[in-house]
N, C-alpha and C positions, 0 to 999 in steps of 0.2 A: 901578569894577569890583566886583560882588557876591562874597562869600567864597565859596569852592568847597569843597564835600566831599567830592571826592574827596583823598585822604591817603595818597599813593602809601607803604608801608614803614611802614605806621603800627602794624600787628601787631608788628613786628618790634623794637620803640623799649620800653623799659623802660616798667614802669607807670607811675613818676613823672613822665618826658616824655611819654604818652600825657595824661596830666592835664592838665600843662602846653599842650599843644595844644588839648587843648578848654578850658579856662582863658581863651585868648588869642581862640580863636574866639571864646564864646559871653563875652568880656569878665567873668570871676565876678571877684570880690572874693577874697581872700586865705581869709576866714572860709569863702564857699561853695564854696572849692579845700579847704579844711581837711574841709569836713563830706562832698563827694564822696568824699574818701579815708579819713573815719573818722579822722581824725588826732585826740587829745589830746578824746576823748568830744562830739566838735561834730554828730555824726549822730544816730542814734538813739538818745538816752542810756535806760538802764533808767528812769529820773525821768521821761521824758517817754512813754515808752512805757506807765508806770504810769496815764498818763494818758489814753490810747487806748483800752486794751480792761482788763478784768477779770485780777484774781489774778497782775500780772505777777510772774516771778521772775527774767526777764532778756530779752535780744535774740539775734533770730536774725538773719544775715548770708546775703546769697545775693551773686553776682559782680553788679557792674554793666558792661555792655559799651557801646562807642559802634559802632553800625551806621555805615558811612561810604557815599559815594560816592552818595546820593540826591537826586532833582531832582524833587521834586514841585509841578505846575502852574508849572515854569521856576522855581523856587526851590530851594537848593539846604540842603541840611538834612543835619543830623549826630543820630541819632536814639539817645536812652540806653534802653538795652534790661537787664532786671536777669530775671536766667534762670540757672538752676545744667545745664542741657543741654548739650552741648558740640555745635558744629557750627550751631548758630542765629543767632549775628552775624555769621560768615563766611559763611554762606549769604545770607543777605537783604542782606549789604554786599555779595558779589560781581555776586548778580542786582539791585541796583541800578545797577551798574557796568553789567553788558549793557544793561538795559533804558536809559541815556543813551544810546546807540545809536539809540533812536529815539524820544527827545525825553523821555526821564524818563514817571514818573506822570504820568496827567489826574484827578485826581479833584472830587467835588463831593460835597454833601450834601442832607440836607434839612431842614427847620426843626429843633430842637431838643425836638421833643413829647412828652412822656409819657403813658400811659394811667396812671389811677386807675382802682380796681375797687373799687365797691359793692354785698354780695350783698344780696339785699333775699327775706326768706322770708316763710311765712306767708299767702301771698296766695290768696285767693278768688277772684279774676279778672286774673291777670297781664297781659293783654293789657288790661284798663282801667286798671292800675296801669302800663303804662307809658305809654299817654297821657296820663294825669295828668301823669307825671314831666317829659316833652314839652312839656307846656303850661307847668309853671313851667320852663321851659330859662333864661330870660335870670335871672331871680331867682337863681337857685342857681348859674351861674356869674359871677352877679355876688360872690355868698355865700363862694364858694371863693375870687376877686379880693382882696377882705377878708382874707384870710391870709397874705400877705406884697404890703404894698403895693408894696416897693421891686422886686421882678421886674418888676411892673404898672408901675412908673415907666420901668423899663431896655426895657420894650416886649415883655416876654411877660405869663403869668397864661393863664387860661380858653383856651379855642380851640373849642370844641364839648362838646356833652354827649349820648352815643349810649345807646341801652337796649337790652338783649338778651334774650332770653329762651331760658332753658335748659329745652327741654320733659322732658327724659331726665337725670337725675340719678340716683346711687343712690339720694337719700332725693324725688325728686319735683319737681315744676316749681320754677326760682326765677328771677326780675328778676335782672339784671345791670347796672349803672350804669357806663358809662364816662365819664369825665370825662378830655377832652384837653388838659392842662397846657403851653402854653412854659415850658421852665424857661430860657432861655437861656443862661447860662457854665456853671451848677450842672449836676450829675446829676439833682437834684432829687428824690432820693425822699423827704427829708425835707420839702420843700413839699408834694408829692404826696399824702403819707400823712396830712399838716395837713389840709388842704384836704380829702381824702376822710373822717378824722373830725368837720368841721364839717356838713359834708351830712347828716351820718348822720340826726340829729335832723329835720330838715325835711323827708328822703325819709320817713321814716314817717310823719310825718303827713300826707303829700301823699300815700300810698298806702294807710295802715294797716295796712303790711305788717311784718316786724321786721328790722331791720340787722344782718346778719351782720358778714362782712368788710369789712373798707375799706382797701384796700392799693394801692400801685403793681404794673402789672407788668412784668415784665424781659422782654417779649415788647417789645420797644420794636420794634414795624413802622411805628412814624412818624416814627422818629429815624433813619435809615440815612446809613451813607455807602459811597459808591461808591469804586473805584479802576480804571484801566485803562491797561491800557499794548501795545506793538506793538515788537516787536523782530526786525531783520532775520533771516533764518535764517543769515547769514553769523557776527553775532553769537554763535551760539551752538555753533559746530563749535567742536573740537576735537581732537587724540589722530587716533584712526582714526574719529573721527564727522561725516560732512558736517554740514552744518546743515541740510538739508531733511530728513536722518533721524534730529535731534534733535526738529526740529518735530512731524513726524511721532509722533516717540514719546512726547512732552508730549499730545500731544492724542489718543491712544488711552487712554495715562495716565489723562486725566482722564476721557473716556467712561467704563471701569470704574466708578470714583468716581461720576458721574454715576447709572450704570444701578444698581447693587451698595452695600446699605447698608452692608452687613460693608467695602468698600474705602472707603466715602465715610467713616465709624466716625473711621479714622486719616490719610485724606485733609484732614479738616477738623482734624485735631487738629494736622497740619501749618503749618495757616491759623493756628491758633490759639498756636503756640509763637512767632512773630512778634508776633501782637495782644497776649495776655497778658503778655508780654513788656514792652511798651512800657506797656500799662496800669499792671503792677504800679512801674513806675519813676517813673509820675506820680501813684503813690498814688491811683490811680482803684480799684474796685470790679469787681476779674476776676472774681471768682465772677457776676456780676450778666452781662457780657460773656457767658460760656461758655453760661450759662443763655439768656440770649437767643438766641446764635447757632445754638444745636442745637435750638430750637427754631423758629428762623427757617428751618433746613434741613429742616425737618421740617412745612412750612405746609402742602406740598402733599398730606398725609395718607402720604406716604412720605419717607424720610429719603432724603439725598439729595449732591451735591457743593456748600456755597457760592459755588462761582467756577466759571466756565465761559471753558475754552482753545480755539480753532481757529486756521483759517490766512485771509490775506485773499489778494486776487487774485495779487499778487505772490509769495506764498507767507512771507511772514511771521507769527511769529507773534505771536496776539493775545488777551488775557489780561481780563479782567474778576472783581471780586470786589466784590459788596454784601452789607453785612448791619447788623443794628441797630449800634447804638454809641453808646449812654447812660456816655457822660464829661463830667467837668468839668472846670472849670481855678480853678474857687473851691469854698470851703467843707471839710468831710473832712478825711480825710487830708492831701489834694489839698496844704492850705495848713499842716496842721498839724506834717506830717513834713520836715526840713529839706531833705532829698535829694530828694525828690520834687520840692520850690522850683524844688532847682539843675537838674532836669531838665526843668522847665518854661522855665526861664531858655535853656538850652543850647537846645531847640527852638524857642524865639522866637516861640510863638503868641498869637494876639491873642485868640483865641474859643474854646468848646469844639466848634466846626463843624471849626477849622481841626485841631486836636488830632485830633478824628473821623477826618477824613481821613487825617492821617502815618498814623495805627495801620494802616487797612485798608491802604493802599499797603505797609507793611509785611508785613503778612496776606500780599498777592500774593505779593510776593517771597519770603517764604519757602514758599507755594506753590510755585513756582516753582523755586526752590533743591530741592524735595523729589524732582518730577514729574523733573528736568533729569537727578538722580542715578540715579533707580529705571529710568529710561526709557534709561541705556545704561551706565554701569559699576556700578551697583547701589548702595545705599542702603550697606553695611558698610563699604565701603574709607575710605572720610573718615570714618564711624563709627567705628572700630575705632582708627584713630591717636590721634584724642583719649579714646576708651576706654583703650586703653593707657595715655595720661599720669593719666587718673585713677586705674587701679591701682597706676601706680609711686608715687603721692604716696600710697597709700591706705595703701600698706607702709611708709611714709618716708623714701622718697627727697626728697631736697634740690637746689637749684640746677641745675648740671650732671647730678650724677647722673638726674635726671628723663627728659634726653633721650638719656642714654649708656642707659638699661633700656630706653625706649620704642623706642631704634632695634634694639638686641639683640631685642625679643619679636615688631617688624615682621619683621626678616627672618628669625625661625626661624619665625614663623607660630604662635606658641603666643602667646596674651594672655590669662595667668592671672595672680592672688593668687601660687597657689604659683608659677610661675616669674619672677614680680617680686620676691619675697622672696628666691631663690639668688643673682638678680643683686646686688640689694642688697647679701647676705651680698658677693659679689665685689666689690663698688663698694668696701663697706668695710674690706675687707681690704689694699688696695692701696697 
């Protein structure tokens, strides 16, 4: 029998046994238990950070949560989400929990392709400079192949080479060089950017034009991955809410979103507090994510909803979310930051396809968690509870005290600084 993720009371268990739980699941070692928790400087140390990025002067710390109760493509998966938001692991754990209802995620992807960009200016006749470019195609992505043999051995490298021509620019016509890269495990923009300034050279003299830019772009529309799921309407009643006038109200929900850029704005940033989420915990590259996705919502020349909810004959509801998703599971951070390891380790993936897909199934769900709230007791009631405990800790409050304020400001209805600081004052008086 496969481990299950579902972990009924698993909120409710001390941090240390949460640990210990996914510890035992995902089999870590003492050392990758020690660096999840930060324990005795085995995480992020300022030494190793100094070595990451520029002028370190220390580490910043955000929560890491485990997403539970998901079953994507009949596998059953514990997902490390590191997000300082409150209300985002309990949403995406609980609508993974409905959506096993009716059979977990399906998801799928597509090869793992990048676009390289070559501006190419200067040109007398663009349109002869890109049949030129055309004619040597197989030479120059042979040229780019040359630049890391070892992908070319693992069975990506080259894929195509497209040319475009910008007739309207503010400064006037220019060639565009696309060059489509497999990166396979990698994200690739370090092969990508390789490989686009070895061309640089050979595109001008194949055109006599001059090389601007050569870069990758985060418009990744040939790397997607898909997510979808189907959940009965019974699934999702509650309270005074049938379940066909939950469904119902996810999928007016989302038309908003769909038709309204100002709704689709925070609609997708919903998507996005799930995706980002899981990115940042495997040390992949969110900023590169966020950029591609908003502009993936935005192909159609109007911004728009990433995910699209309705009902099927039965009247269930049924859920879909595609969009780029340039990650990896080698090289970066990916390999270099410790925590990142143990969260690739606890997710158990074999490829950056399979990575691809957890994230967007995530995306849905908390889709989903967003639509489920707004569409009938309102977005603030579960906001405002974890609101509230981050005021009370903001004042500082300790242990007990956190949920003896938090439950005092729920029921007088006031969730301020200053009435966490009187309570406080009371807590410590006592």
């Amino acid at each position: 029998m496969g481990k299950s993720s579902r972990l009924p009371g698993f909120y409710k268990k001390p941090v240390a046994e949460r640990a210990k739980v996914v510890a035992e699941w995902a089999d870590l070692t003492p050392e990758e238990l020690a660096a999840l928790s930060g324990e005795g400087g085995t995480a992020l140390s300022p030494e190793l950070a100094d070595k990451l990025i520029e002028n370190v002067v220390g580490v910043y710390g955000l929560p890491l949560g485990i997403a539970a109760n998901f079953q994507i493509n009949g596998r059953d998966v514990l997902v490390p989400m590191v997000i300082e938001e409150p209300s985002v692991v309990a949403g995406a754990s609980f609508m993974a929990k409905l959506a096993r209802a009716g059979g977990g995620f399906r998801t799928s992807s597509t090869p793992p392709e990048m676009i390289g960009q070559i501006q190419v200016l200067d040109l007398e006749d663009p349109e002869a400079a890109r049949a030129a470019i055309l004619a040597h195609k197989d030479e120059l992505m042979e040229l780019a192949d040359s630049c890391d043999k070892v992908v070319v051995r693992l069975g990506g490298g080259s894929r195509d080479l497209e040319v475009r021509i910008l007739d309207d620019t503010p400064i006037g016509p220019m060639l565009i060089v696309h060059l489509i890269f497999d990166c396979r495990d990698a994200m690739g923009a370090n092969m990508v950017n390789t490989a686009c300034e070895r061309l640089a050279a050979p595109i001008e003299r194949i055109t006599g034009g001059r090389v601007g830019l050569r870069i990758l772009s985060n418009l990744a529309e040939r790397r997607l991955a898909r997510a979808e799921c189907t959940i009965p309407a019974e699934a999702l009643a509650f309270d005074e809410y049938p379940g066909e006038r939950v469904v119902n109200g996810i999928v007016e929900a989302w038309a908003f979103a769909a038709a309204d850029p100002y709704r689709a704005a925070t609609h997708n940033k919903g998507i996005m507090n799930g995706v980002d989420a899981v990115v940042i915990a495997t040390g992949n590259d969110w900023r590169a994510i966020e950029a591609g996705a908003h502009a993936y919502a935005a192909r159609s020349g109007r911004y728009t909803s990433l995910s699209t909810w309705g009902k099927d004959e039965a009247g269930n509801l049924i859920g879909s979310l595609e969009m780029p998703m340039a990650v990896g599971i080698v090289g970066g951070a990916t390999r270099a930051h410790p925590v990142a390891q143990v969260a690739l380790k606890i997710l158990n993936v074999r490829s950056a396809r399979e990575l691809a897909e957890i994230i967007v199934a995530v995306g849905l769900a908390q889709n989903l968690a967003a639509l489920r709230a707004l569409a009938t007791e309102g977005i603030q009631k579960g906001h405002m509870a974890l609101h509230a405990r981050q005021i009370a800790i903001s004042v500082g409050a300790t242990g007990e005290q956190i949920d003896r304020i938090v439950e005092r400001m729920l029921q007088e209805g006031e969730i301020s600084q200053p009435r966490a600081q009187a309570l406080l004052k009371e807590e410590s008086g006592k």
